[in-house]
N, C-alpha and C positions, 0 to 999 in steps of 0.2 A: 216648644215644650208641650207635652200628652196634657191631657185634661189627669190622666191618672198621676202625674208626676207634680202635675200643679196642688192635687186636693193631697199628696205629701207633703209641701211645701208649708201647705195651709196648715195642715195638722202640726208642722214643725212649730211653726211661728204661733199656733193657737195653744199650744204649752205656753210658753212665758207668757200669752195675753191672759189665760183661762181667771187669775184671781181679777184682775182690774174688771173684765167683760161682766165676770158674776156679779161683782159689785153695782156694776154701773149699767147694765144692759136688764131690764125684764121682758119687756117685748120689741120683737124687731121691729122698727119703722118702717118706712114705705117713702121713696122720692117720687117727684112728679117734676115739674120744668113749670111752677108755680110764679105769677107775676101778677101787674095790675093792668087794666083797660082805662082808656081816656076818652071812651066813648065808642059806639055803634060807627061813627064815620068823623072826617077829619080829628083824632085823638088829640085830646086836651091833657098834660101833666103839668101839673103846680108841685115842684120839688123845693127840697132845702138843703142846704148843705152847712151841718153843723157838727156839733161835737162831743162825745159820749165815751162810754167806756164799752169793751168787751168782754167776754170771759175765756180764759182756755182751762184745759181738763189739769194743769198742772197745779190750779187754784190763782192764777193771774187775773187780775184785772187792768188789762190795757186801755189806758189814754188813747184815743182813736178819734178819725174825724169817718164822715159818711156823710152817703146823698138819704133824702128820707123826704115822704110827705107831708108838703109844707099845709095844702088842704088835702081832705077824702079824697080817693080815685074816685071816677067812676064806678070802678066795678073791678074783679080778682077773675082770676081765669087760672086752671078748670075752677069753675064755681062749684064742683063737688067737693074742693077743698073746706071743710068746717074751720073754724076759728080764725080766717086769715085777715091780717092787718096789716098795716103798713106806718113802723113809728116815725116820726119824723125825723131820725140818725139810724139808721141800719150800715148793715157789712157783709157779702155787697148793697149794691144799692137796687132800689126796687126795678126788675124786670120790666121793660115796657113791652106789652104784648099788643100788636100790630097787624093791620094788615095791608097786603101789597098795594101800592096806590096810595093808600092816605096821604094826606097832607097832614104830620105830625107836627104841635106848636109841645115844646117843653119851656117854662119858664122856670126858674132858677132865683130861687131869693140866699144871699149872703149870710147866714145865722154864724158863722168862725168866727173865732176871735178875733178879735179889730189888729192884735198883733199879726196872725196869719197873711193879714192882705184881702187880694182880689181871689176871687176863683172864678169857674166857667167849666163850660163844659165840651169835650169836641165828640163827634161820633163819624167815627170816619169809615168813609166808603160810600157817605150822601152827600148831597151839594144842600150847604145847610145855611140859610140867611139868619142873621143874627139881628135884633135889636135892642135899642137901649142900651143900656152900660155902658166901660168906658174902653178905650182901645186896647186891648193885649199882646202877646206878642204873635200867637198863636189864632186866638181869637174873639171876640167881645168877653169882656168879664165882668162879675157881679160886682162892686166896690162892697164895704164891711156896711150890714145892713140894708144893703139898695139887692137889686134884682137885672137881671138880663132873660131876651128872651132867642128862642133860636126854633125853626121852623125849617124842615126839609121832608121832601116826598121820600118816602119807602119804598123806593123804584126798586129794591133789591132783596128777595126773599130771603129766608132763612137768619142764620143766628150772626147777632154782630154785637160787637162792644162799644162802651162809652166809658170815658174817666176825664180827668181834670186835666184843662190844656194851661193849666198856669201852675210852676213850679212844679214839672212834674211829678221830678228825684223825691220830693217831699210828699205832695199830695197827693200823690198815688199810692208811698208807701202809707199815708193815713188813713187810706181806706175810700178814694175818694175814684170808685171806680164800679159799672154795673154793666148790664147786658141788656140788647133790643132784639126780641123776636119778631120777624118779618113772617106772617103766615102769606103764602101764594094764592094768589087769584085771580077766576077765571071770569072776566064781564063784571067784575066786583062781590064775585062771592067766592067763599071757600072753594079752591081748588081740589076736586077729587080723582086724577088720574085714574085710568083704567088698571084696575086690578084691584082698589085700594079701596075703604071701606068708610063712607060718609061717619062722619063725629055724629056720634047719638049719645042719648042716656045711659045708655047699655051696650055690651059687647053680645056678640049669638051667643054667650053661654049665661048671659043675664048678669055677668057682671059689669060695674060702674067700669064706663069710657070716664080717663082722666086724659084724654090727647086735648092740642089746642086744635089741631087741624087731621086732616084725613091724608098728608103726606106734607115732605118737609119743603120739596117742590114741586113745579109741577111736572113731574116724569114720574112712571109708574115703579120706576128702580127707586123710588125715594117714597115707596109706603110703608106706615111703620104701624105697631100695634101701642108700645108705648114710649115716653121718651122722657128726658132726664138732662138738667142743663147742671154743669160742673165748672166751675168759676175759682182755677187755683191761682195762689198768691201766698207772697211770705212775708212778714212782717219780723224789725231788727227793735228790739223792747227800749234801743239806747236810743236810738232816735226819736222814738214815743216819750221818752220820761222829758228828754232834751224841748221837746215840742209843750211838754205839759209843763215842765217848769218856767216857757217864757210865754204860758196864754194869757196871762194876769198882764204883760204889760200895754201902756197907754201907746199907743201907734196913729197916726196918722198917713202913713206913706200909702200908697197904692200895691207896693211891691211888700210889704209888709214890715217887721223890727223884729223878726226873729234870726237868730243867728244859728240857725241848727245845723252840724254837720252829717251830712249822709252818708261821707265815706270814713273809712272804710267800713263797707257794708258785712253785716256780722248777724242776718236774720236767725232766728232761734224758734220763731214759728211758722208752722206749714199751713195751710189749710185750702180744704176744701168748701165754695159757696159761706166765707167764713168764718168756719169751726174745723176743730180739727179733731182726729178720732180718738175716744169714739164718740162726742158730742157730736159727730155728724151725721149718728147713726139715730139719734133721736127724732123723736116725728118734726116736722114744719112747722111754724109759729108754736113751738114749745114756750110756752111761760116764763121758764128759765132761762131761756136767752132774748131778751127784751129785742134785742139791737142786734139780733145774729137769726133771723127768721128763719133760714133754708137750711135743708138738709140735704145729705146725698148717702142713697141707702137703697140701690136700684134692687127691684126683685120683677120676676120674670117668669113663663110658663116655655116649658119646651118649644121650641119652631118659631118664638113669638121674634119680630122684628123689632127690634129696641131701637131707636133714637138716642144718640150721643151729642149731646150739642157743648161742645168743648172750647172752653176759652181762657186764653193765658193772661194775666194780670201780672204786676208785679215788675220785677229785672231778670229774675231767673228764667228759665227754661225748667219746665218740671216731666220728666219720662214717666208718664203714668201708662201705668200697665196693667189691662184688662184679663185678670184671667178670665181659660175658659174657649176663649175662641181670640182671634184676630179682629180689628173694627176697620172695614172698608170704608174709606173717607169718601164723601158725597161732594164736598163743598170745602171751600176755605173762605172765610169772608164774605159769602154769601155767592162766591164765583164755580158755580155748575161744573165739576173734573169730569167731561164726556167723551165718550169717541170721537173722534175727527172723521170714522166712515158712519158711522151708525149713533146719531145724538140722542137717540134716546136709553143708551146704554151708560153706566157711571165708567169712569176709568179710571178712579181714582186708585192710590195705593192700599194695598191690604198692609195692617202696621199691626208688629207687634208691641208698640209702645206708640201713646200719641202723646209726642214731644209737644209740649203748649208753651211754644215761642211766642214770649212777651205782645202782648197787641192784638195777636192773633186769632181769631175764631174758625171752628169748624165742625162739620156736621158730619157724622159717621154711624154707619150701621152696625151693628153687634148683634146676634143672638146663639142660642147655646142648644143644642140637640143628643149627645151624649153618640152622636155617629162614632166609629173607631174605637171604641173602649174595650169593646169586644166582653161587653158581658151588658146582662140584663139590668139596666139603669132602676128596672120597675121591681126585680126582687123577684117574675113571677120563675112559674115553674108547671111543668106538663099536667095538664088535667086543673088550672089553678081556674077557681071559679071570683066573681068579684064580689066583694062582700061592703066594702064601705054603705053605710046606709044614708047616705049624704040622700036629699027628697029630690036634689036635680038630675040624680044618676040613678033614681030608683028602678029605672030600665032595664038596667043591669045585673040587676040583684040575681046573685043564684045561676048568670049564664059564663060560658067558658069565657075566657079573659082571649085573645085573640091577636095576634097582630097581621096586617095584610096589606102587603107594602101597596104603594101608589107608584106610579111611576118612578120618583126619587127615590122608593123606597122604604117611606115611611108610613106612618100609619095617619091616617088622613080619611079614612073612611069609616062612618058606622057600622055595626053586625046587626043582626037578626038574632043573633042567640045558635047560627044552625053553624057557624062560621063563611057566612055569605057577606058579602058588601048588601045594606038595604038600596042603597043608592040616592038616599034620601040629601040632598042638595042643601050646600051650606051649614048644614049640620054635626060636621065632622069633629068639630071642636068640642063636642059635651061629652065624647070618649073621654074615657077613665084615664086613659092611658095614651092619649091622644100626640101626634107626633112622635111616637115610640121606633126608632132606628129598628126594623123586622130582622133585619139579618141579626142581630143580638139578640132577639125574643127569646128566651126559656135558657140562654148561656150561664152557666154557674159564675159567681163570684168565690165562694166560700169554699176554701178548703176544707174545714172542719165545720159542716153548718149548725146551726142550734135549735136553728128554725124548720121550716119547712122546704127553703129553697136548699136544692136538692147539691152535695159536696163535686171536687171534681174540680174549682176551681184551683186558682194563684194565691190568696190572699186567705190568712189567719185574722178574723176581726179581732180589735183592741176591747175589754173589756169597758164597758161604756158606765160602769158605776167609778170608772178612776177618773177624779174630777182633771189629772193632767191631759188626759186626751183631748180637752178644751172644750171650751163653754160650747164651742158653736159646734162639736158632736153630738148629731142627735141619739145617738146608741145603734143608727141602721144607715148602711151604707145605699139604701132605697129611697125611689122618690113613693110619695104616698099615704094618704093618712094611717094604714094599717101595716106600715112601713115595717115598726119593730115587732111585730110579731112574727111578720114574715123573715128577720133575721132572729127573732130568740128564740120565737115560739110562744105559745100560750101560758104554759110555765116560766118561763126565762124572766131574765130582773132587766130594767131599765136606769136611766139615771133617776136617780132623785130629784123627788120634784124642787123647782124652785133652784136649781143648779144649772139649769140650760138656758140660753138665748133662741135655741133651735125647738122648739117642744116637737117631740116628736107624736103626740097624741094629736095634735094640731097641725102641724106646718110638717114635717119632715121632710124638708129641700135639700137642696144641695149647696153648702156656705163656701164660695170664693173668694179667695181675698184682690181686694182692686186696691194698688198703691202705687207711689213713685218708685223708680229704679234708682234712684238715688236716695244713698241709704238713710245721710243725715235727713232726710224731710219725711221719713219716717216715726219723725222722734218728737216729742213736745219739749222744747227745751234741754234736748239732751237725755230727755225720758222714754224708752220705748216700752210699748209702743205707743202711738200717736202718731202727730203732724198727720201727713198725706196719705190715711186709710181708709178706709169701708169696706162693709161688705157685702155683695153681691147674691142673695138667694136665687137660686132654680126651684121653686115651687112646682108641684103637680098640678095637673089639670082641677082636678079637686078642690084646691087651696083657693081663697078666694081671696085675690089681692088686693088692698084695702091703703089707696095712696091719702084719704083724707085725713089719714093720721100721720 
């Protein structure tokens, strides 16, 4: 499917969302692939697994079990995240962020009700010693108030799962399930592959780096700029009540005295890292979700290389579907998809949907450039000079807007103002306009313009003060802070303020919708929209992407 036929799609579906969005949306959030540390070298986690409630956007509060900290982490990674915690029951459960080599010790205290039983925990794909507790079937377990402990090397980079190796059917649909990030390394320090660009404070355009590592392994096909971990699962509200109506009783057994049935299974919520949309569109450790910490809300700069780190939970299978581009898979489980002549090449599949078969983790590339569109993504037009007066692009001010492809084609180089490349090294990224697809430079979109970019094209724009065109229409179909003038003009009207999630005085991206292909997990209990949504912004180079929120 076209990127142009997708942001139709978008527009379809962003009608019926537009009153819930206005309501519930004022500023877009920002994802990151946000967890805890157990220390500088062999990591220490002291977890609990207890029992709490959740919320969804339908006004539910679910009965729910979760893994949570039982003492303080060490430490939160990216530590540019502000506000981050970790309660002692969350959904999923706290990220363990790793590096290759450690010798990771997770210890596991029993806080479920004494009806529940034992629990434990398995993480599979390491050779994991266990101690203490009592024998399971699966693996050592916590007894009701006791603890177990379980220790294995992180011999294997990249993104992998854990959840409960005792009554699965149950405890997994309770919530009782999270993710381990393996970062790769080289003699015991961050792995930085050739091409790829060491984790600093900063990006070359002076923006905040929110990455854990400087690639997801150590191959140079696996460097990313940012990256984003997405943790689906569905949860059935009958089996939650059924669970919450026998936590009160007195139990003694190992296997526990609940008699709950899990089939047949009849789930009614979708979610994403948790929540589902558009709660998943709110910032990270949001207040309002005590016990639902993560969010998923990827946004992005043209040409940037995004990290997908994808993980199935649950019994379903979920077809989530990137618009926008295809995500070349890197990994599955932490297992390297390489050539067989040339290893340092990926070979994994290009997918138009990443099916997240139950259990399963994987690591995938995605980014978004606006190639093939065949019109001007940027709005400009012959003789257009740059005017934003942003102070990191004040270079620019007043000289011709430019594009001059690179080899690939894009625009990758800075000007002089005369339209020369300066030549000037690694500095390519503070272009205005930076990564702009040159064979579309100065292409009309508009038939009928209002603005300045010049008519000639396909496309009648929609009146952008009809609040049905949807929340996330900014009023210009350009990337760019001075986006909607260049479609209205100096005169022309905008949306009203305080009616958009997209502000085009600000942000003026490009909003994609990222969901399941399956329609019901779409829905919050039968409500659309919801369950398994987000949205995906294309931000200009301009835009300053801000994941601490």
């Amino acid at each position: 499917m076209s990127q142009i036929n997708h942001n139709k799609w978008i527009a379809t579906v962003a009608r019926f969302a537009a009153v819930i969005l206005v309501a519930l949306i004022c500023v877009p959030a920002r994802a990151a692939a946000p967890g805890i540390t157990g220390g500088a070298t062999n990591p220490r986690f002291d977890l609990s697994a207890e029992a709490n409630r959740i919320t969804q956007p339908d006004g539910m509060s679910l009965y729910a079990w979760g893994y949570g900290c039982h003492t303080a982490p060490a430490g939160f990674s990216p530590a540019a995240i502000a506000g981050a915690n970790c309660p002692t029951m969350q959904i999923p459960g706290p990220t363990l962020i790793v590096h290759q080599g450690d010798t990771v010790t997770v210890t596991l205290t029993n806080n479920l009700p004494a009806a529940a039983g034992n629990t434990s925990i398995l993480f599979p794909g390491f050779q994991v010693t266990p101690t203490g507790g009592v024998q399971g079937l699966l693996t050592q377990e916590a007894a009701h108030g006791g603890t177990v402990t379980y220790t294995f090397v992180a011999t294997t980079p990249g993104t992998h799962s854990y959840y409960s190796g005792t009554q699965g059917d149950l405890q997994i649909e309770m919530g009782l399930y999270g993710a381990v990030i393996v970062l790769p390394t080289v003699s015991g320090s961050l792995a930085v592959p050739t091409g790829c660009r060491t984790v600093g404070p900063t990006l070359p355009d002076g923006q905040t780096d929110f990455r854990n590592a400087a690639a997801a392994y150590n191959l140079s096909a696996a460097c990313y700029d940012r990256e984003y971990l997405f943790q689906f699962s569905e949860m059935d509200p009958r089996i939650h009540t059924q669970a919450e109506q026998q936590a009160g009783m007195a139990c003694a057994r190992n296997s526990g005295c609940m008699t709950v049935e899990t089939e047949p299974y009849h789930p009614a919520y979708y979610m994403i890292n948790g929540r589902s949309m558009p709660d998943d569109m709110d910032p990270n450790y949001s207040p309002q979700y005590p016990h639902q910490p993560y969010n998923g809300n990827p946004h992005m700069h043209p040409g940037e290389l995004v990290l997908l780190r994808i993980i199935g939970t649950g019994r379903w299978q979920h077809p989530f579907h990137e618009h926008g581009n295809h995500v070349r898979i890197l990994a599955r489980d932490g297992n390297v998809l390489v050539s067989q002549t040339d290893p340092t090449q990926p070979a994994g599949p290009l997918l138009f949907t990443t099916t997240t078969t139950p259990g399963i983790a994987m690591d995938g590339i995605f980014y978004w450039t606006g190639r093939g569109l065949n019109w001007d993504v940027y709005g400009h037009y012959p003789g257009a000079v740059y005017t934003d007066p942003d102070p990191k692009y004040a270079a620019f001010l007043g000289k011709p807007v430019v594009c001059i492809p690179d080899a690939n084609g894009y625009y990758t180089q800075l000007d002089n103002g005369s339209g020369q490349p300066n030549g000037v090294p690694n500095s390519a990224s503070l272009a205005p306009n930076y990564y702009e697809w040159c064979a579309d430079h100065n292409k009309p979109l508009e038939a009928h313009a209002f603005g300045n970019v010049g008519s000639g094209g396909p496309v009648t724009l929609p009146d952008s003060n009809i609040l049905t065109n949807g929340a996330w229409y900014g009023g210009s179909p350009y990337l760019g802070p001075d986006a909607t003038i260049r479609a209205v003009g100096a005169t022309g009207t905008s949306p009203p303020s305080n009616t958009i999630a997209n502000p085009p005085a600000t942000e003026a991206g490009f909003a994609f919708m990222w969901h399941s292909h399956n329609e019901r997990e779409i829905t919050t209990n039968n409500i659309f929209p919801g369950g398994m949504m987000m949205m995906m912004l294309v931000d200009p180079q301009a835009f300053v992407i801000d994941e601490s929120n």
